[in-house]
N, CA, C and O atoms as a printed pandas DataFrame, in Angstrom:
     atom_number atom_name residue_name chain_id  residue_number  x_coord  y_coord  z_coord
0              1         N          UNK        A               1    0.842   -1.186    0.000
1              2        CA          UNK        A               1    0.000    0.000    0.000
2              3         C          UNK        A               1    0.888    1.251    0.000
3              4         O          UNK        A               1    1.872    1.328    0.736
4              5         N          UNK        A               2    0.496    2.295   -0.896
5              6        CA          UNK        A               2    1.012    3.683   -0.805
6              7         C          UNK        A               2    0.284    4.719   -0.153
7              8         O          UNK        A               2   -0.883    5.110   -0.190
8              9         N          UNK        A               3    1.693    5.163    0.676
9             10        CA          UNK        A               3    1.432    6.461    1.530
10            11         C          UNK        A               3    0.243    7.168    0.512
11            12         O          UNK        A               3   -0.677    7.586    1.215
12            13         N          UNK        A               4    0.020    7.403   -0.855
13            14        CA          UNK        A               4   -1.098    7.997   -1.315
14            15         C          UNK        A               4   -2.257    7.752   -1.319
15            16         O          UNK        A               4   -3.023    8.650   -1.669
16            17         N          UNK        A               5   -2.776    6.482   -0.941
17            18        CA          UNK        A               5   -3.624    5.667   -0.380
18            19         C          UNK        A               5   -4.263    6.138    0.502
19            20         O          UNK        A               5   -5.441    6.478    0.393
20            21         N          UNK        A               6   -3.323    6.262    1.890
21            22        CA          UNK        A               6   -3.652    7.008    3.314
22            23         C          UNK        A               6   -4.519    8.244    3.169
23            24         O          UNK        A               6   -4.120    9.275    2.628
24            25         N          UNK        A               7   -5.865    8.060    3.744
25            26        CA          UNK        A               7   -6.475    9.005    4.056
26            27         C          UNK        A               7   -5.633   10.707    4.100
27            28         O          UNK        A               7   -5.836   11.675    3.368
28            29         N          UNK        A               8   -4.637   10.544    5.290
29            30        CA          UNK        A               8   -4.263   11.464    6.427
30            31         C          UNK        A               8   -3.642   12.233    5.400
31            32         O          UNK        A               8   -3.832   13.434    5.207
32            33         N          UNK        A               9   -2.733   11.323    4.615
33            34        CA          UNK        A               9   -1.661   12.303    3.269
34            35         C          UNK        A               9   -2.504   12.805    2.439
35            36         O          UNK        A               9   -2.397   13.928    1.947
36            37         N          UNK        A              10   -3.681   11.764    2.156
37            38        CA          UNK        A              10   -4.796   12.988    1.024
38            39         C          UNK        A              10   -5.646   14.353    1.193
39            40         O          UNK        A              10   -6.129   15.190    0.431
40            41         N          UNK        A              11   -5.545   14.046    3.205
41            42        CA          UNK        A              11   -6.217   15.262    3.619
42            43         C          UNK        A              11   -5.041   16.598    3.655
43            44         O          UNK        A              11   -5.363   17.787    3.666
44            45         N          UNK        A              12   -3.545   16.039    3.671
45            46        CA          UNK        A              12   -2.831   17.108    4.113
46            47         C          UNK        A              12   -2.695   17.724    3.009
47            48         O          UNK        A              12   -2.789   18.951    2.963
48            49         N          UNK        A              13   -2.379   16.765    1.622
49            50        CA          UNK        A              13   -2.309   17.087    0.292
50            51         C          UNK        A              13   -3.116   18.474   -0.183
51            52         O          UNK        A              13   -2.571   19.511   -0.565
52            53         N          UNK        A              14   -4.591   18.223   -0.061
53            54        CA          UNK        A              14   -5.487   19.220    0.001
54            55         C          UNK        A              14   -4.848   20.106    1.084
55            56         O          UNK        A              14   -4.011   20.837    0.553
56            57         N          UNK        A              15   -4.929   20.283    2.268
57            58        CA          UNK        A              15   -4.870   21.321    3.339
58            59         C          UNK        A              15   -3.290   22.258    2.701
59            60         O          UNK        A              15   -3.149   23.441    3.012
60            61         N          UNK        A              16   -2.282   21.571    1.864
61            62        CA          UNK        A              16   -1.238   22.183    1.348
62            63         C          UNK        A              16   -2.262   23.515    0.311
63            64         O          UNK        A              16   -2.312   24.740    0.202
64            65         N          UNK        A              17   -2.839   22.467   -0.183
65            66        CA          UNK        A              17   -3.098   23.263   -1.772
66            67         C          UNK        A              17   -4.330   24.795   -1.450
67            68         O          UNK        A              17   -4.517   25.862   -2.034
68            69         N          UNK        A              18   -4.919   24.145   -0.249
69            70        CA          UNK        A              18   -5.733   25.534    0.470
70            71         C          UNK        A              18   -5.040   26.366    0.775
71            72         O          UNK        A              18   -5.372   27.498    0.424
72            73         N          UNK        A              19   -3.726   26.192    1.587
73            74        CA          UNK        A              19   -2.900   26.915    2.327
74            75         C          UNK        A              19   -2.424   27.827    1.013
75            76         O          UNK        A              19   -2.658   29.034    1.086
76            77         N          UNK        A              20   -1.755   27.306   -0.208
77            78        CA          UNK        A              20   -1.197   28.189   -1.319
78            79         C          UNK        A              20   -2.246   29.233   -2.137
79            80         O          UNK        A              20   -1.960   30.338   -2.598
80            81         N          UNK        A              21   -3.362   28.639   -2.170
81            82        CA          UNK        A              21   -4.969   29.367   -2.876
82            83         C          UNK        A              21   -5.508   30.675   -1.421
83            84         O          UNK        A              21   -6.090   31.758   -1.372
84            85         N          UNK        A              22   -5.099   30.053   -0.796
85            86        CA          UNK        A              22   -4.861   31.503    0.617
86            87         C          UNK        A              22   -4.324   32.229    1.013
87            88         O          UNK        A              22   -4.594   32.966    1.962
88            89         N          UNK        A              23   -2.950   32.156    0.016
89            90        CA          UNK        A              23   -2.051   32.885    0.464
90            91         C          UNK        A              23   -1.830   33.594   -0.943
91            92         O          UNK        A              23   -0.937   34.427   -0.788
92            93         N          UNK        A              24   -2.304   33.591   -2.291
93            94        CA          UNK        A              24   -2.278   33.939   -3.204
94            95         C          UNK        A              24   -2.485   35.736   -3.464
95            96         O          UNK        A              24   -1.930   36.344   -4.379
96            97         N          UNK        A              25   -3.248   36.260   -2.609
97            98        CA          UNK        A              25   -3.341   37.382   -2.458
98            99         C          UNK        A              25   -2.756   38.399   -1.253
99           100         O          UNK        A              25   -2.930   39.572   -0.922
100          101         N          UNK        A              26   -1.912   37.183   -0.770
101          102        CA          UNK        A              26   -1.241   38.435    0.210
102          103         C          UNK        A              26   -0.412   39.541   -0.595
103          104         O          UNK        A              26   -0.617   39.312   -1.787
104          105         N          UNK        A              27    0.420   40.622   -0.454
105          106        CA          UNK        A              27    0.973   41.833   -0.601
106          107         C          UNK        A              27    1.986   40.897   -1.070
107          108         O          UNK        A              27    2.283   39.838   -0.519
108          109         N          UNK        A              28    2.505   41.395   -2.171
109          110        CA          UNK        A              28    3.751   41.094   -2.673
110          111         C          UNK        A              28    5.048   41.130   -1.983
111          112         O          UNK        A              28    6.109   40.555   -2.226
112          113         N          UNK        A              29    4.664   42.017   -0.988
113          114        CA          UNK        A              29    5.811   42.010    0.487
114          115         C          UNK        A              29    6.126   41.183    1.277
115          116         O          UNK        A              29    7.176   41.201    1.920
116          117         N          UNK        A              30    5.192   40.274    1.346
117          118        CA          UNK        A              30    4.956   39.290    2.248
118          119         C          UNK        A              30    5.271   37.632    1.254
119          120         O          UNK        A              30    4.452   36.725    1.407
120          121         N          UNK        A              31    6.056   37.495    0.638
121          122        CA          UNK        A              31    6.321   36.621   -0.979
122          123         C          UNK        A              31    7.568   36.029    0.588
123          124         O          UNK        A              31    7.591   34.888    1.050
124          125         N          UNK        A              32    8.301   37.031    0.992
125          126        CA          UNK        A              32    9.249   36.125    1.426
126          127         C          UNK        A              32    9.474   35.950    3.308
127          128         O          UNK        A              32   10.312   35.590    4.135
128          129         N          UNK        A              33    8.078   36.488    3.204
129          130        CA          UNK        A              33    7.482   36.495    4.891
130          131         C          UNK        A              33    6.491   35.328    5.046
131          132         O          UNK        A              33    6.803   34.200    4.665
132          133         N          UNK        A              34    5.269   35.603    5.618
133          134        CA          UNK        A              34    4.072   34.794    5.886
134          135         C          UNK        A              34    3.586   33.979    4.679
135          136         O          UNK        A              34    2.933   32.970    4.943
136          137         N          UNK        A              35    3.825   34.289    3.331
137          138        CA          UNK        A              35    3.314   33.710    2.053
138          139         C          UNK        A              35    4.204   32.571    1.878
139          140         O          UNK        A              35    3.805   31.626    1.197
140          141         N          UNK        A              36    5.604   32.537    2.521
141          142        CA          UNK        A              36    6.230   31.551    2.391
142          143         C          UNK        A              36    6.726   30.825    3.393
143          144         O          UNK        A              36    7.666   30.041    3.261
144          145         N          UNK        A              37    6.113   31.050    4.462
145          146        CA          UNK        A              37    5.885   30.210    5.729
146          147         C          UNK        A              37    5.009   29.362    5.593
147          148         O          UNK        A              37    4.970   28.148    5.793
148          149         N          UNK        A              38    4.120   30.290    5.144
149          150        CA          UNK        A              38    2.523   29.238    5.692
150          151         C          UNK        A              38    2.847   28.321    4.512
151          152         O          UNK        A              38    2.247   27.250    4.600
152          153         N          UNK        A              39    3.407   28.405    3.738
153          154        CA          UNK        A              39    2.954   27.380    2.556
154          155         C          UNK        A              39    4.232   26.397    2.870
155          156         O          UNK        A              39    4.146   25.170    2.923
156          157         N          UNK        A              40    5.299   27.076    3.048
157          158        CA          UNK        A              40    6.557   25.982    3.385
158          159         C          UNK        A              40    5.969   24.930    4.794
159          160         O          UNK        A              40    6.286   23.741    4.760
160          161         N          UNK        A              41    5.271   25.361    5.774
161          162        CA          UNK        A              41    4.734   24.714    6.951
162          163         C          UNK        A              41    3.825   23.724    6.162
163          164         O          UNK        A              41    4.264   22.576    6.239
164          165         N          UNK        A              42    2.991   23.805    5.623
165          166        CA          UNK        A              42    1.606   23.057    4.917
166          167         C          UNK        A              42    2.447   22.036    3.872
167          168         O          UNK        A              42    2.286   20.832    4.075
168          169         N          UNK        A              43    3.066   22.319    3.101
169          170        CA          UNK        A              43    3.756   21.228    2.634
170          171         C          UNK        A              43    4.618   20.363    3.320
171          172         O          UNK        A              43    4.676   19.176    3.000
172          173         N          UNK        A              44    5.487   20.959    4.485
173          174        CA          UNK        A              44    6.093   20.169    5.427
174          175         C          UNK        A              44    5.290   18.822    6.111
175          176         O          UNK        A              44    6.002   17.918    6.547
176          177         N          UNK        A              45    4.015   18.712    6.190
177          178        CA          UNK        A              45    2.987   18.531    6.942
178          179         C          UNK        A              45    2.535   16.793    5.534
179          180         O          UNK        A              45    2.536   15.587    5.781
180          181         N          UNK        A              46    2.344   17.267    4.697
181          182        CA          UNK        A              46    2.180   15.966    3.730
182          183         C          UNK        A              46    3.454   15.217    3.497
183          184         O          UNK        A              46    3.615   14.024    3.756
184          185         N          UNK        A              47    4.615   16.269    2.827
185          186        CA          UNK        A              47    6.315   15.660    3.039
186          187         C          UNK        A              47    6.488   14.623    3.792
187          188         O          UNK        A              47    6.784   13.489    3.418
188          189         N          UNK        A              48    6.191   15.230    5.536
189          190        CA          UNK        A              48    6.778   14.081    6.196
190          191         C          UNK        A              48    5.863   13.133    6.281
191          192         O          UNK        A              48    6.325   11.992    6.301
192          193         N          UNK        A              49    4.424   13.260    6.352
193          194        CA          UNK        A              49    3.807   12.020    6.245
194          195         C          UNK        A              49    4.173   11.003    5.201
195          196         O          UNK        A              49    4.356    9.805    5.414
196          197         N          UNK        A              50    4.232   11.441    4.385
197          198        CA          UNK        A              50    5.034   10.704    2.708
198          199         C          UNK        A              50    6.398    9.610    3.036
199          200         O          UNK        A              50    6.655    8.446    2.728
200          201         N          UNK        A              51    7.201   10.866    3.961
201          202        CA          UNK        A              51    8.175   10.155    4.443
202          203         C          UNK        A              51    8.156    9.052    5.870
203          204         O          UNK        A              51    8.890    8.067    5.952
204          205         N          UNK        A              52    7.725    9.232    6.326
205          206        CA          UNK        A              52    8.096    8.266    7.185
206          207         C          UNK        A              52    6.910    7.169    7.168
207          208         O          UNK        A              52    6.715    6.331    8.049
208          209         N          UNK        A              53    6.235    7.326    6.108
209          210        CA          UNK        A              53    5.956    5.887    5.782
210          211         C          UNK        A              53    5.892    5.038    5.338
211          212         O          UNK        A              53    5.400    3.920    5.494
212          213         N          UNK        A              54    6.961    6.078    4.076
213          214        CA          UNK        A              54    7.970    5.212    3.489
214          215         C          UNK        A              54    9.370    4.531    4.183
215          216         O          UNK        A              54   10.246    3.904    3.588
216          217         N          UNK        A              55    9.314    4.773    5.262
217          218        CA          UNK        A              55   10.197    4.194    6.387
218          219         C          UNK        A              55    9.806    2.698    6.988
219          220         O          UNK        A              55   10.657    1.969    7.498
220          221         N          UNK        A              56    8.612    2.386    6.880
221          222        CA          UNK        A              56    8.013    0.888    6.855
222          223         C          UNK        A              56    8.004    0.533    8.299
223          224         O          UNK        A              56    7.776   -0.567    8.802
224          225         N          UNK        A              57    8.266    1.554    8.822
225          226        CA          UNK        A              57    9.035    1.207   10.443
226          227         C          UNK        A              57    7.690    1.790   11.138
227          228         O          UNK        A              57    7.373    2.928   10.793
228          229         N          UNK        A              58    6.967    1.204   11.970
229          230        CA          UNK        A              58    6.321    2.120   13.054
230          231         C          UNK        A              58    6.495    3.226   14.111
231          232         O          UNK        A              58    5.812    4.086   14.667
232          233         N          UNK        A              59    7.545    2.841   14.104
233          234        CA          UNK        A              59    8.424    3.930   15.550
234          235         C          UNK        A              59    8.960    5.579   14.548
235          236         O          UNK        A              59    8.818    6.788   14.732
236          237         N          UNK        A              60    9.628    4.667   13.448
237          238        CA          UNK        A              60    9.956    6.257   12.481
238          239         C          UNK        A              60    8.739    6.845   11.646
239          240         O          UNK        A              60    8.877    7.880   10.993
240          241         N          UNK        A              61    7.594    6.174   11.691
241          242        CA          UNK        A              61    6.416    6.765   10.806
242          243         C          UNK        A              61    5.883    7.810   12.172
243          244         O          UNK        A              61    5.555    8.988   12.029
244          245         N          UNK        A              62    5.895    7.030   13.537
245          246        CA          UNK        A              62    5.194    7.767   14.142
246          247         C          UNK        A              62    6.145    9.029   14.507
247          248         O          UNK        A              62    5.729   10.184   14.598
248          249         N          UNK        A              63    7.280    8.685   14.672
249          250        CA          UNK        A              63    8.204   10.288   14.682
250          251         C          UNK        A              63    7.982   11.282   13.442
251          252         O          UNK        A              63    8.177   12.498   13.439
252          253         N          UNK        A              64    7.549   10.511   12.435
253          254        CA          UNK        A              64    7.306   11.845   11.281
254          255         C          UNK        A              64    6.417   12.068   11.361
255          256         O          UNK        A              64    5.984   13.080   10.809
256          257         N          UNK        A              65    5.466   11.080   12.251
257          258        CA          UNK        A              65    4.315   12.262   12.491
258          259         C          UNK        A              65    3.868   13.059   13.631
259          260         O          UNK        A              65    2.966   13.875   13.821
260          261         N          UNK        A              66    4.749   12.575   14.280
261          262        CA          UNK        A              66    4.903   14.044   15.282
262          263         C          UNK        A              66    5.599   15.119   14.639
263          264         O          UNK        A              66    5.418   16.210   15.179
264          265         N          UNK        A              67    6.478   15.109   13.457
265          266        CA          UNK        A              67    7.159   16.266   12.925
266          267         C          UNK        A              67    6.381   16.728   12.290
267          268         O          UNK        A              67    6.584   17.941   12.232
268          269         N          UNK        A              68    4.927   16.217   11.337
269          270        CA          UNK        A              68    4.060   16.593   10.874
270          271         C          UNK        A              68    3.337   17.341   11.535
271          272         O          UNK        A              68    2.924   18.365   10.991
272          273         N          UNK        A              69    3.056   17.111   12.599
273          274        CA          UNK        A              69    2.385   17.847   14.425
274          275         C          UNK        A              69    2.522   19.080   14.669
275          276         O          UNK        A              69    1.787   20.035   14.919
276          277         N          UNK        A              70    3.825   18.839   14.524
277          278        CA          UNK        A              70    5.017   20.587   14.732
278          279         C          UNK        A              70    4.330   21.113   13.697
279          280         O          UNK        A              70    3.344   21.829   13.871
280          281         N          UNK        A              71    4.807   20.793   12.517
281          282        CA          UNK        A              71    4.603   21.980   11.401
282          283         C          UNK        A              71    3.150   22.082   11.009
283          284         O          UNK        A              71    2.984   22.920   10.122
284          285         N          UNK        A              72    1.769   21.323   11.511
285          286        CA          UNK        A              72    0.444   21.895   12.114
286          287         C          UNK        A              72    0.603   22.789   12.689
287          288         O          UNK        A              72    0.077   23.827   12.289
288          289         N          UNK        A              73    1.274   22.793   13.700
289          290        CA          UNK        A              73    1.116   23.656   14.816
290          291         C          UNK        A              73    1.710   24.829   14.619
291          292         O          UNK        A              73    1.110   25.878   14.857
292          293         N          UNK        A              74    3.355   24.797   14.019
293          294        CA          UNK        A              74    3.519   26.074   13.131
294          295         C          UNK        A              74    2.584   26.653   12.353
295          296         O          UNK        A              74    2.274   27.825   12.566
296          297         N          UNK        A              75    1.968   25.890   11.289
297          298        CA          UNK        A              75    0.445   26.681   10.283
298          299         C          UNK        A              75    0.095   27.459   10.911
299          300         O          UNK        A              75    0.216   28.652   10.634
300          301         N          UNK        A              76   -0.524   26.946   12.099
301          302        CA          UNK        A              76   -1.483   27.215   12.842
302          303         C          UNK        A              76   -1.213   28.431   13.295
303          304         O          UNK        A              76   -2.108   29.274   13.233
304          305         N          UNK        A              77   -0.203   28.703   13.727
305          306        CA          UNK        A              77    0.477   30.007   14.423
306          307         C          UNK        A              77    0.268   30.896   13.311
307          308         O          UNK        A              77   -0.615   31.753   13.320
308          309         N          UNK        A              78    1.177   30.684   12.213
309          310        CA          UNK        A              78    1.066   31.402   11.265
310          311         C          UNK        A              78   -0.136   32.127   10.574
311          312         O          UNK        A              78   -0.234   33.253   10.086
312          313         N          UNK        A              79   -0.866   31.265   10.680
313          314        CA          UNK        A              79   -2.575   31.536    9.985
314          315         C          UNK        A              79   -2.763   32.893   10.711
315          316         O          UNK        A              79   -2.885   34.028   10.250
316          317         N          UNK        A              80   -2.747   32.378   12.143
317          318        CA          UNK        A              80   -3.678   33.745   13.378
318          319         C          UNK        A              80   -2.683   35.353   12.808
319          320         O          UNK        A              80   -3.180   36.451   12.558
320          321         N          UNK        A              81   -1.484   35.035   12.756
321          322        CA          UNK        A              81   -0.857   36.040   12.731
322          323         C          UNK        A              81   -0.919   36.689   11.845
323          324         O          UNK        A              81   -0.865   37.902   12.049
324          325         N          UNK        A              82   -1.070   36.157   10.354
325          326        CA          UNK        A              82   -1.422   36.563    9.219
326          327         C          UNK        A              82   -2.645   37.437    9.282
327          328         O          UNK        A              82   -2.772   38.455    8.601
328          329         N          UNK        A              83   -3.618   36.945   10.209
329          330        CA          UNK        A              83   -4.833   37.406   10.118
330          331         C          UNK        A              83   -5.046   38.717   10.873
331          332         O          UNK        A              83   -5.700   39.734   10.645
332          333         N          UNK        A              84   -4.072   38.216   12.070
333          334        CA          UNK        A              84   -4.223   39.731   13.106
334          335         C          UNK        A              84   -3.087   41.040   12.696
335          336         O          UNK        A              84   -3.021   42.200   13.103
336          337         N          UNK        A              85   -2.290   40.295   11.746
337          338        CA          UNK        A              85   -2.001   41.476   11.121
338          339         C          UNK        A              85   -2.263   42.261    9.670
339          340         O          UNK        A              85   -1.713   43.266    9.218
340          341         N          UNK        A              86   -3.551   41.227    8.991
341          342        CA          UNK        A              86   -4.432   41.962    8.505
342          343         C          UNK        A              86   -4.002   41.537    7.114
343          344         O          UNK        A              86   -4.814   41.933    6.277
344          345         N          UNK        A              87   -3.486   41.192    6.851
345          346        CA          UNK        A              87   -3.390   39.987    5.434
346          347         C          UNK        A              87   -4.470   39.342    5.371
347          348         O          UNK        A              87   -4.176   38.471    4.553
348          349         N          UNK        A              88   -5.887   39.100    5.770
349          350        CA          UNK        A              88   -6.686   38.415    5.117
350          351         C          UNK        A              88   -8.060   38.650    5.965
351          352         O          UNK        A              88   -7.944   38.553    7.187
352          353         N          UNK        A              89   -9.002   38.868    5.577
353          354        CA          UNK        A              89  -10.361   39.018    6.240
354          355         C          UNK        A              89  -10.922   37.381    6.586
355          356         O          UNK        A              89  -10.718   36.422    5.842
356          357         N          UNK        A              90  -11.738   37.327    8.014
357          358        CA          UNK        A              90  -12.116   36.454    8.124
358          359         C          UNK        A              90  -12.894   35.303    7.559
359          360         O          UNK        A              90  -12.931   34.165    8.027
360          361         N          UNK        A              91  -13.592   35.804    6.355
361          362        CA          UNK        A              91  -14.485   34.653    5.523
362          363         C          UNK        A              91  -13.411   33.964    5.362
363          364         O          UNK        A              91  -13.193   32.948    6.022
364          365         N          UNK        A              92  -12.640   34.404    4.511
365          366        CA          UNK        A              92  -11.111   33.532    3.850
366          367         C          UNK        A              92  -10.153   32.683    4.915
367          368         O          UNK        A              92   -9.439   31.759    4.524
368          369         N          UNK        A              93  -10.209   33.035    6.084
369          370        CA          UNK        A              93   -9.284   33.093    7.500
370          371         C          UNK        A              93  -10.048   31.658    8.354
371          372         O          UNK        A              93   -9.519   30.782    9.038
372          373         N          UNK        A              94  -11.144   31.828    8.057
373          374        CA          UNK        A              94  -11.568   30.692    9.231
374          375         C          UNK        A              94  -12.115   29.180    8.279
375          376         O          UNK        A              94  -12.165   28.121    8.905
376          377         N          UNK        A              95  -12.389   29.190    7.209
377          378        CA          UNK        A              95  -12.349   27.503    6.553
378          379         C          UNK        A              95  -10.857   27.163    6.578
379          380         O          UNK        A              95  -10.474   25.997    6.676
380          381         N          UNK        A              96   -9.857   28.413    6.470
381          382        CA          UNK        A              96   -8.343   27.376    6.575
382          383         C          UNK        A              96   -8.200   27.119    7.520
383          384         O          UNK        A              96   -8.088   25.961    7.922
384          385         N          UNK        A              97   -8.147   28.409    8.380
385          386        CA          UNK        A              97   -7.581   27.949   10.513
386          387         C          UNK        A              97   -8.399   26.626   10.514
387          388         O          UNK        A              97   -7.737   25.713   11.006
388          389         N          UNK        A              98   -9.859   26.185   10.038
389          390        CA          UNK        A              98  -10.843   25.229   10.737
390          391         C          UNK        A              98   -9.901   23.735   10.050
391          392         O          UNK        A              98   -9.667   22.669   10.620
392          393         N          UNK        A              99   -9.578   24.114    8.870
393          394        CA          UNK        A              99   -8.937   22.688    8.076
394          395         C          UNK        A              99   -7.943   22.027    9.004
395          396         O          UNK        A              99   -7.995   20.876    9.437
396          397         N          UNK        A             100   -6.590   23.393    9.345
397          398        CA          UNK        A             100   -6.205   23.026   10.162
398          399         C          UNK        A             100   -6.156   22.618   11.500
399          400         O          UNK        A             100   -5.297   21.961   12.087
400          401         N          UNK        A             101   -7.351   23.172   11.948
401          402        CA          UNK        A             101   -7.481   21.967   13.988
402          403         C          UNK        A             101   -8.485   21.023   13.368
403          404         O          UNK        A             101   -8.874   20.202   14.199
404          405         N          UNK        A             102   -8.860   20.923   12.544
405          406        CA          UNK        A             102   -8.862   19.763   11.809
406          407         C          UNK        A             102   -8.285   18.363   11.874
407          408         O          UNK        A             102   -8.563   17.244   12.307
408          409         N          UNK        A             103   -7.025   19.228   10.998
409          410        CA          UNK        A             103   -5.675   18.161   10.880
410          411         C          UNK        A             103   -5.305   17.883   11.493
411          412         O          UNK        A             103   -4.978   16.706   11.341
412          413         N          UNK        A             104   -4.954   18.433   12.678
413          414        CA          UNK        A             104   -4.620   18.371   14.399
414          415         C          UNK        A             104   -5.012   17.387   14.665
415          416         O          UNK        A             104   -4.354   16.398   14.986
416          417         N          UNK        A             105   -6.766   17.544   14.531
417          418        CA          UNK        A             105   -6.801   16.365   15.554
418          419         C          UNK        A             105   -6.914   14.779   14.656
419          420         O          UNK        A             105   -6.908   13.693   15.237
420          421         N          UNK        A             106   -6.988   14.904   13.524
421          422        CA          UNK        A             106   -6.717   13.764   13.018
422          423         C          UNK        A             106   -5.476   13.125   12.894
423          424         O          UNK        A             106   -5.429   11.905   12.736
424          425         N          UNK        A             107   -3.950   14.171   12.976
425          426        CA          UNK        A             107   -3.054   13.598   13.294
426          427         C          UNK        A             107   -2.648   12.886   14.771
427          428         O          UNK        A             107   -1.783   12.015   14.871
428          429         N          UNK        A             108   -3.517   13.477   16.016
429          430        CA          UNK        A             108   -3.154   12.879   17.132
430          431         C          UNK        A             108   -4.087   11.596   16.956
431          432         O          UNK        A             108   -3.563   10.492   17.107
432          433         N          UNK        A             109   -5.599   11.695   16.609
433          434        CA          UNK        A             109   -5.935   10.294   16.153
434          435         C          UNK        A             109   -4.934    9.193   15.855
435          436         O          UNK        A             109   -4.676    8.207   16.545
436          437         N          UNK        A             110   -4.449    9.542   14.743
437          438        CA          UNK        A             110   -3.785    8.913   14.063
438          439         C          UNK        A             110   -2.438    8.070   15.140
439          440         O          UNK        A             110   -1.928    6.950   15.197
440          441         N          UNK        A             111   -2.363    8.773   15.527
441          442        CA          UNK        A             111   -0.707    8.647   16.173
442          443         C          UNK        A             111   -1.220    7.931   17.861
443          444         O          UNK        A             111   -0.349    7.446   18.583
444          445         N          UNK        A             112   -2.617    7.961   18.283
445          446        CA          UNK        A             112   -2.974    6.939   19.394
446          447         C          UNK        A             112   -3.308    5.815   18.708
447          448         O          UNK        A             112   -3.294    4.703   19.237
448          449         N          UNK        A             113   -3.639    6.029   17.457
449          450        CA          UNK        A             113   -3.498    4.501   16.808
450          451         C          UNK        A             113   -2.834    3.506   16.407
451          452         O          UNK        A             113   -3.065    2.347   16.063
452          453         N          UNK        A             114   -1.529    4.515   16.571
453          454        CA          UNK        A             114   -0.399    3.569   16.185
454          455         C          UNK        A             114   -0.084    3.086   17.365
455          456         O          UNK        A             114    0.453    1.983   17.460
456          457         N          UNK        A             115   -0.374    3.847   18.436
457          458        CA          UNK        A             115    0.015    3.090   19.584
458          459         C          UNK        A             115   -0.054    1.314   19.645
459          460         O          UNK        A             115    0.676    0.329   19.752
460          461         N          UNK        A             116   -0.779    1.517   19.570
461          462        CA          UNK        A             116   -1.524   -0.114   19.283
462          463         C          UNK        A             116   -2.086   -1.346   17.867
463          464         O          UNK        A             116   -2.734   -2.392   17.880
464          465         N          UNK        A             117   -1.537   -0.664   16.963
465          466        CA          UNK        A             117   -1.357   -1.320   15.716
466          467         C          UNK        A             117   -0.312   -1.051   14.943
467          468         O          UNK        A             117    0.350   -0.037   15.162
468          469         N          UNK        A             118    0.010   -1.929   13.900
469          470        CA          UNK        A             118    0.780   -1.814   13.387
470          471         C          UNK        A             118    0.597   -1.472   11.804
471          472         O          UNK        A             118   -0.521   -1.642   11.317
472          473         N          UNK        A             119    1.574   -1.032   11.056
473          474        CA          UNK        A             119    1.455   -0.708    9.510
474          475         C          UNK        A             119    1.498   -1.786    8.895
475          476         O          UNK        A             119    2.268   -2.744    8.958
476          477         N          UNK        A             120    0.037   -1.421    7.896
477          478        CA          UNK        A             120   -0.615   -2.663    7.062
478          479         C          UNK        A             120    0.621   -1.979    5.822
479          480         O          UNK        A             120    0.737   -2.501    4.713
């Protein structure tokens, strides 16, 4: 089975491609600020899922997905800040922030599940 298979990578896949369609209109100022955070974080986030399960290993899938965790949780930061400093009005601001505690919690799902099973 391929990591593309996995639910979790198809949801992050998407949550990347929101993150770039959201960030499309920030200020051209912001190209090498918040426009390229948030999107470098959101791709980080499918990357390592990709990777460490191509690692075949349970112990290193679940460490990449705690690194996947982090760079949620970076987004996440990033999103609010973007917003409170006025790069983006809330219609646009809250289906992404929501995608992401979203992802959150489907990655900790994910990762009490491995507790106790193993990779098919």
């Amino acid at each position: 089975m391929s990591y593309k298979n996995q639910f979790i990578w198809q949801r992050s896949v998407q949550m990347a491609i929101n993150c770039y369609n959201f960030t499309k209109n920030f200020p051209p100022s912001e190209i090498y600020g918040l426009t390229s955070q948030i999107r470098r974080s959101a791709v980080s986030v499918a990357s390592n899922i990709a990777e460490g399960y191509g690692r075949q290993s349970k112990d290193e899938y679940i460490k990449f997905l705690h690194i996947s965790l982090g760079s949620l949780r970076e987004l996440d930061t990033q999103l609010i800040i973007a917003r409170e400093v006025g790069l983006t009005d809330k219609s646009l601001f809250v289906p992404v922030i929501n995608e992401v505690e979203e992802m959150q919690g489907i990655m900790v799902s994910t990762l009490n599940k491995l507790k106790t099973k193993t990779i098919n």
